[in-house]
DOFI-87964 format. One record per residue (C-alpha): x, y, z; residue in one letter. Coordinates in steps of 0.05 Angstrom, whole numbers, padded with zeros to 5 digits, always signed. Example, Ala and Ser with C-alpha at 12.3 -4.5 7.8 and 13.67 -1.06 7.14 Angstrom:
% residues 2
+00246-00090+00156A+00273-00021+00143S
***
This chain:
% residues 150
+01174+00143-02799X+01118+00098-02831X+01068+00119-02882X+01002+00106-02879X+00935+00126-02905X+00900+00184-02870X+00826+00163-02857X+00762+00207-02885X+00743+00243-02831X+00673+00236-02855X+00669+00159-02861X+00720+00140-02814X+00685+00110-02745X+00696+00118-02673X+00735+00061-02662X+00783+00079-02732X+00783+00145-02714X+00818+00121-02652X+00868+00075-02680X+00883+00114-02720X+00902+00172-02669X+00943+00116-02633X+00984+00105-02687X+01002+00180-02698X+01017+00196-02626X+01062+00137-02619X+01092+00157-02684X+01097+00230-02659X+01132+00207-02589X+01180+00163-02619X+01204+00208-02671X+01198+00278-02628X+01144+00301-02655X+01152+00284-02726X+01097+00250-02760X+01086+00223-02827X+01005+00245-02844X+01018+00316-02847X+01028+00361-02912X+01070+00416-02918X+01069+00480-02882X+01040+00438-02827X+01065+00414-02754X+01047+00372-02697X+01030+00366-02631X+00991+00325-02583X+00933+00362-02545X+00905+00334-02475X+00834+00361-02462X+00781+00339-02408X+00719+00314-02442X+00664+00367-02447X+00615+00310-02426X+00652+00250-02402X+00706+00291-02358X+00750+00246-02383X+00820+00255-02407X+00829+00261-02477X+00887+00258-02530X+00885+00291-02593X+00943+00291-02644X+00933+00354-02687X+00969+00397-02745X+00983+00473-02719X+01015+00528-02751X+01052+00591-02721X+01013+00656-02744X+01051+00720-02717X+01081+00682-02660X+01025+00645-02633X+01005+00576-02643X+00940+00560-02673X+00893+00496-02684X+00840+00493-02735X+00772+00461-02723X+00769+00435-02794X+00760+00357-02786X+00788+00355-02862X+00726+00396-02877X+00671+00353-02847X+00611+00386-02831X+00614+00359-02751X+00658+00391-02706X+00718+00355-02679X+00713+00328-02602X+00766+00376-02588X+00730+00438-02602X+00671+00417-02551X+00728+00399-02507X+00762+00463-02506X+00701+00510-02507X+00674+00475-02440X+00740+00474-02408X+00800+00524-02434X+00858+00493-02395X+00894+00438-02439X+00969+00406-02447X+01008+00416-02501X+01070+00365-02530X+01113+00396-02585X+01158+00362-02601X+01191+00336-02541X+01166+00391-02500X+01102+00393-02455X+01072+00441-02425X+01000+00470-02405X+00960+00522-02444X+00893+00559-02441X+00854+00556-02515X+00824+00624-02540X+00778+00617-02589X+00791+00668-02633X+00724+00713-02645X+00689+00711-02714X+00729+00774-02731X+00799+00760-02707X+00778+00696-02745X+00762+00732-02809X+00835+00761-02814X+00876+00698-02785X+00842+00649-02829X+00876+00673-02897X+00947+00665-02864X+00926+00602-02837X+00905+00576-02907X+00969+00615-02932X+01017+00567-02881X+00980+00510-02900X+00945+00498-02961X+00901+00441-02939X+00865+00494-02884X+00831+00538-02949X+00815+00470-02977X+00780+00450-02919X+00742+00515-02915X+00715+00512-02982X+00692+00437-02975X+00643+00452-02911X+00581+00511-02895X+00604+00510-02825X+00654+00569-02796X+00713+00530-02776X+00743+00554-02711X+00810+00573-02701X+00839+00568-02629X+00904+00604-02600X+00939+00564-02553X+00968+00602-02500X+01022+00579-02447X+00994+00576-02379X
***
């Protein structure tokens, strides 16, 4: 697996944004799911929404960790104060595809409710670090989503 830098998420533009997304899903594919960007405590997998506005397909590469059994993504954008794509993504339309690994299947996201939040958060941050690090660099509540098999 190649290194490489991970962008800002607050600098970074559309069109790096997007190569660099290329670059982690074909590293991700070719290596099962492995990538080289992610810190410890942290795993991978590829998320296929429909745009919120565009109705287009969209594909995401994304760290997740397992909290009591169920797989959640974080909202963080490395602590940006804008929301990621995804979130919009997911709110307007709950049915997704997941690839772990080198499996693939499709899911319904449940955002998890500012108190279910409240308590998942800390293990979230406990799994990996970089999540309470994110949280304390941005004012907005960062959403957590439990990805559900469909």
């Amino acid at each position: 697996m190649g290194a490489y830098e991970v962008p800002n998420a607050e600098t970074i533009t559309y069109e790096e944004r997007q190569a660099f997304n290329r670059t982690v899903i074909a590293e991700f594919r070719a290596n099962a799911g492995q990538v080289s960007c992610l810190w410890e405590g942290a795993t991978a997998l590829l998320l296929t929404t429909t745009g919120a506005k565009s109705g287009k397909i969209r594909l995401t590469p994304l760290a997740y960790v397992t909290i009591d059994g169920a797989i959640i993504i974080v909202g963080s954008k490395s602590g940006s104060e804008s929301m990621p794509d995804w979130v919009f993504n997911l709110r307007a339309n709950p049915h997704a595809r997941i690839e772990i690994g080198t499996d693939a299947y499709d899911v319904i996201a449940r955002e998890l409710p500012l108190d279910e939040r409240a308590v998942t958060y800390p293990k979230v941050a406990a799994a990996a670090s970089v999540f309470g690090e994110y949280e304390a660099k941005t004012r907005r509540v960062i959403p957590l989503f439990e990805l559900q098999r469909a």
